[in-house]
C-alpha positions, -999 to +999 in steps of 0.1 A: -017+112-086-039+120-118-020+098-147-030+081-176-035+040-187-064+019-185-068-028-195-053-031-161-056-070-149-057-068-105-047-106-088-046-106-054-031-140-035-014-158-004+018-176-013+041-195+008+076-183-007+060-169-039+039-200-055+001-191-050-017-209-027-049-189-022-060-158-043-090-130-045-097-107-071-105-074-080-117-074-115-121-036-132-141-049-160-179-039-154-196-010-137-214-024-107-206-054-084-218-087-087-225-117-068-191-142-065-179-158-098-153-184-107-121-165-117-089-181-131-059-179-113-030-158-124+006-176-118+035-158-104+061-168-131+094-183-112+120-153-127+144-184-143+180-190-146+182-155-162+166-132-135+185-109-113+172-121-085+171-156-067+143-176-075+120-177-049+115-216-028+096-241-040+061-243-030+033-269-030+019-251-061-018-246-051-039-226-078-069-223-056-094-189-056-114-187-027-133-158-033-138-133-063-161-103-068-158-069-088-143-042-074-149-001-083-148-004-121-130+024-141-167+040-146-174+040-111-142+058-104-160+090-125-131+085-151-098+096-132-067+082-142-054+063-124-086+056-101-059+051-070-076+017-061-063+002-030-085-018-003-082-032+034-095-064+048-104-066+082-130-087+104-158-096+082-153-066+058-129-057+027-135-015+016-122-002-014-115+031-024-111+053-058-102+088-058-144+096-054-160+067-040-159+043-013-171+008-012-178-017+019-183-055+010-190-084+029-153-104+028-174-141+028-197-136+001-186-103-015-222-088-015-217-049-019-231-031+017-222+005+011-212+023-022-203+057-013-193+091-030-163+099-009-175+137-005-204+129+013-187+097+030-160+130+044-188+157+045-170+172+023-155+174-018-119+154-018-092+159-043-086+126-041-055+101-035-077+084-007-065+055+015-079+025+036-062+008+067-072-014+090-059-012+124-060-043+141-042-037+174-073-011+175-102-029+157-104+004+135-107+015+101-089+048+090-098+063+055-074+088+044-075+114+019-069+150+000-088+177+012-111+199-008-083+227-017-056+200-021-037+217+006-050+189+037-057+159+050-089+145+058-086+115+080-113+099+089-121+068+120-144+042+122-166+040+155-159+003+155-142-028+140-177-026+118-170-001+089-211+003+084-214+016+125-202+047+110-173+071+116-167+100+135-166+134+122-136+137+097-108+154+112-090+178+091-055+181+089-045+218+079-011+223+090+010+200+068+025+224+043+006+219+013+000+196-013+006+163+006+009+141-026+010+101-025-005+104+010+003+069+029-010+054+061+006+033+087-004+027+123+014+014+158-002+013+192+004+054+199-004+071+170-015+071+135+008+081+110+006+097+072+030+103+053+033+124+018+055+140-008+053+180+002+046+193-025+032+226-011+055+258-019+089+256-004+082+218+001+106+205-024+086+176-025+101+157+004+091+134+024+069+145+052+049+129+081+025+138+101+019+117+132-018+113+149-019+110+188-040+078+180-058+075+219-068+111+212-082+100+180-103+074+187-123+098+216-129+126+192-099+146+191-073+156+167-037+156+181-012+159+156+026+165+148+044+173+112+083+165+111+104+163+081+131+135+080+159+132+057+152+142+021+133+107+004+129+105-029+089+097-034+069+081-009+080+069+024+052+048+041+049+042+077+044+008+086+011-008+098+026-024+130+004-056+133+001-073+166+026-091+178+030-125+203+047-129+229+065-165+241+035-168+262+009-167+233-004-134+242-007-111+219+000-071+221+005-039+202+040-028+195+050+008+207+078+028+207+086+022+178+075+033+140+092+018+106+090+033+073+108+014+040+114+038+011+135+036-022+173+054-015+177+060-051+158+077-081+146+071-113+181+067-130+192+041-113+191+025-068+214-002-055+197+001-017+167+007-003+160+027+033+148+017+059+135+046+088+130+042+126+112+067+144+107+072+183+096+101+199+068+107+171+042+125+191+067+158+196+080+182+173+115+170+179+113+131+170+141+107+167+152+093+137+178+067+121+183+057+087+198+022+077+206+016+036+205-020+029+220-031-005+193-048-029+196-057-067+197-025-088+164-012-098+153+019-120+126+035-134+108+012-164+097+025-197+073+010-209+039-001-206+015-014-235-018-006-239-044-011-266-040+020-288-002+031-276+015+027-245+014+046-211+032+061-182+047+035-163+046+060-132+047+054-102+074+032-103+107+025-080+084+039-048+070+017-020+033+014-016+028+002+020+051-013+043+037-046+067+049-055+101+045-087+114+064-105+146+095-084+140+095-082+102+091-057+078+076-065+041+071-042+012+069-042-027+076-016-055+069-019-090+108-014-113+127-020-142+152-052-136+182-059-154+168-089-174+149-073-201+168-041-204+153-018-181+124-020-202+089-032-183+084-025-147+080-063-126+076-063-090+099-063-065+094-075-029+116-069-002+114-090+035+135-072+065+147-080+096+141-055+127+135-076+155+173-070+172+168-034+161+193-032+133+179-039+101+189-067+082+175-079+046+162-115+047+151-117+011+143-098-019+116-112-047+112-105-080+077-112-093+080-113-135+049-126-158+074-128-183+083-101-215+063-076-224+037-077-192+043-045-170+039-049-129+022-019-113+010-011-079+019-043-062+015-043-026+027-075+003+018-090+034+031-119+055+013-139+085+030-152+116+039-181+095+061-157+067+036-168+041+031-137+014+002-124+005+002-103-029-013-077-050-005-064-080-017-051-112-006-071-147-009-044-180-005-064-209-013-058-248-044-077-258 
C-alpha cells in the first residue's frame, strides 16, 4: 500500500495483561543504524472508566527497555509512503523490511549484519508490500513480497535458522490472479500460507490465499494452491502456528489445521470479528468454516495529525498478523472506538479460544495513549505464559 504520513513514533514491548514489562524499539528518526542507546519507555494508557472496553488487569508495572537500536529510517526506505515496516525475531536475529530494502541485525546487541536492496536480495525489482516471518516449528525465515509487474509473489526461504547462510532461489508465485495487495504470511507444520486482497481484474478485491506445500519448499520446489474463501473485507491473515506442548513437555508443530482472524465488518461500522479454519489446504478443494464472534463496535477513524496537516488514517479496522500459541489465537487492528467519537484510530487487541475447536473470545484490549494520539499498525503476540507482546505505531502532533 503506497499512502501518505510521516512523525511516526514505533514502541515495541512484552506486557503481562497490558502494563509493560519489557520493551524494544524501532526508532525512524535517522538514516543509518546505530549502536544500542537508552530509549524511554512509552506507557500503554489503562483506557479509564470511560473506555469501551474493560480495562485490562493490573500488572506489576515494570518500565524496563532491554534493548533499542534504529530501524530502516524513512530515507532508507527511498521515500515510499508508508515504508511497510514490519520485522521478525527469531534465534539470534531480528530482520526488518521496507518496501526496497532489507535489514538483518544481531537481536543482543543490535549491530546491523546485512542491509540489503530487496531487488537484489529477490534477484529481481519488487513492487513492494514485503513481509518477514519466522517459522519456528521449521527454524526458517520466509520474506514475502510483490513481484516486479505487481501481478506475483515472490517468496523467498532461508537455508537455515541463520538469515545471513542465505536463501534459496526466490520462488515465484504467478498464478494468483493479480494484484495480490496487503500480502500476509502465516505458517503451520504443512504449508506456508499468503494471503492478499485480489485485486487483479475480476478479483473484486477479496480475500484470496494461496497455500505453499511447505516440505516441498524447504528442498527447492514450489508447490502451491490458490482458493478463494468467503468474501472478507481487507486482509485476512493466516496464522503463524507456533509450536505447541504437549502434557509431557514435548514440544511439536501443529497440523491439520490453519486459522486466519479477519474484520467481519467495513469501514462504516463492525460489531464481530471472523475467525477462519482451514483443512485440506494443499488441494484445490479446501475446507472451510467461519465463526463471527461479537466484539465492541469498531469503525474506520478519521483522523490523524501530522506536522503541516493531517493524514490518511488507512489501513485501519484490518488485522495485521494473527499469533498462535498453545491453542490460542491473538491479533490486533488499529480503529476508531466509541470514546472520542469515532475520531482517532487506538488499538484494538483481540485473544481467542480454539483449543476445543469452536472459537471462543477470551478478551478484547483496547490500547489508547489518550486524545488526539492515533494508533497505527499495531501488531500482538503471547508466550506459553499469555503474556503480550506489542507493537504499534503512536502519530501525534508535535
Amino acid at each position: 500500500m503506497k499512502i501518505t504520513g510521516k512523525q511516526y513514533v514505533v514502541a515495541a514491548a512484552l506486557a503481562c495483561g497490558l502494563t509493560l514489562a519489557s520493551t524494544t524499539l524501532f526508532a525512524q528518526e535517522t538514516p543509518t543504524p546505530t549502536a544500542p542507546v537508552p530509549a524511554d519507555s512509552v506507557p500503554l494508557a489503562d483506557p479509564g472508566s470511560g473506555s469501551d472496553l474493560a480495562a485490562p488487569p493490573p500488572g506489576d508495572g515494570k518500565q524496563i527497555i532491554r534493548q533499542s537500536f534504529d530501524g530502516i529510517s524513512f530515507l532508507g526506505s527511498r521515500i515510499f509512503i508508508p515504508p511497510d515496516t514490519n520485522a521478525a525475531v527469531g534465534n539470534d536475529f531480528v530482520v526488518e523490511t521496507v518496501n526496497v530494502q532489507i535489514r538483518v541485525f544481531d537481536k543482543a546487541s543490535g549491530a546491523l549484519l546485512l542491509d540489503e536492496p530487496l531487488a537484489t536480495f529477490f534477484g529481481a525489482f519488487s513492487g513492494g508490500d514485503p513481509y518477514v516471518v519466522y517459522d519456528d516449528t521449521a527454524d526458517r525465515w520466509y520474506v514475502s513480497a510483490f513481484d516486479s509487474n505487481d501481478t506475483g509473489l515472490f517468496l523467498a526461504v532461508s537455508l537455515d535458522g541463520n538469515p545471513l547462510d542465505g536463501f534459496l532461489p526466490t520462488y515465484h508465485l504467478t498464478d494468483v490472479g493479480g494484484f495480490p495487495d496487503y500480502e500476509k504470511p502465516g505458517f503451520n507444520k504443512d504449508a506456508i500460507f499468503i494471503s492478499f486482497n485480489n485485486f487483479g481484474p475480476g478479483g473484486d478485491t477479496s480475500a484470496t490465499i494461496a497455500s505453499i506445500d511447505k516440505q516441498a519448499a524447504l528442498l527447492g520446489t514450489l508447490t502451491y494452491f490458490v482458493s478463494h474463501p468467503e468474501f472478507q473485507f481487507r486482509a485476512m491473515p493466516p496464522a503463524q502456528m507456533h509450536l505447541v506442548q504437549d502434557g509431557n513437555g514435548a514440544w511439536h508443530a501443529p497440523a491439520g489445521v490453519e486459522w486466519f482472524v479477519s474484520t467481519d465488518g467495513n469501514d462504516v461500522s463492525g460489531t464481530t470479528i471472523r475467525v477462519t479454519q482451514m483443512t485440506n489446504y494443499l488441494n484445490n478443494s479446501p475446507n472451510f468454516i467461519y465463526t463471527s464472534l461479537p466484539v465492541t463496535a469498531y469503525r474506520n477513524a478519521t483522523t490523524a495529525d501530522q506536522p503541516g496537516g493531517s493524514v490518511t488514517t488507512f489501513p485501519n479496522t484490518t488485522t495485521t498478523q494473527v499469533q498462535f500459541h498453545n491453542g490460542h489465537l491473538v491479533t490486533a487492528m488499529a480503529s476508531a472506538t466509541a470514546t472520542d467519537g469515532f475520531v482517532y484510530p487506538k488499538g484494538r487487541i483481540y485473544q481467542i479460544d480454539v483449543s476445543r475447536g469452536t472459537p471462543t473470545l477470551l478478551a478484547e484490549r483496547l490500547i489508547d495513549p489518550g486524545n488526539g494520539v492515533a494508533v497505527q499498525m499495531p501488531s500482538v503476540d503471547e508466550d506459553s505464559h499469555g503474556n503480550l507482546g506489542l507493537t504499534l505505531q503512536l502519530q501525534l502532533l508535535k
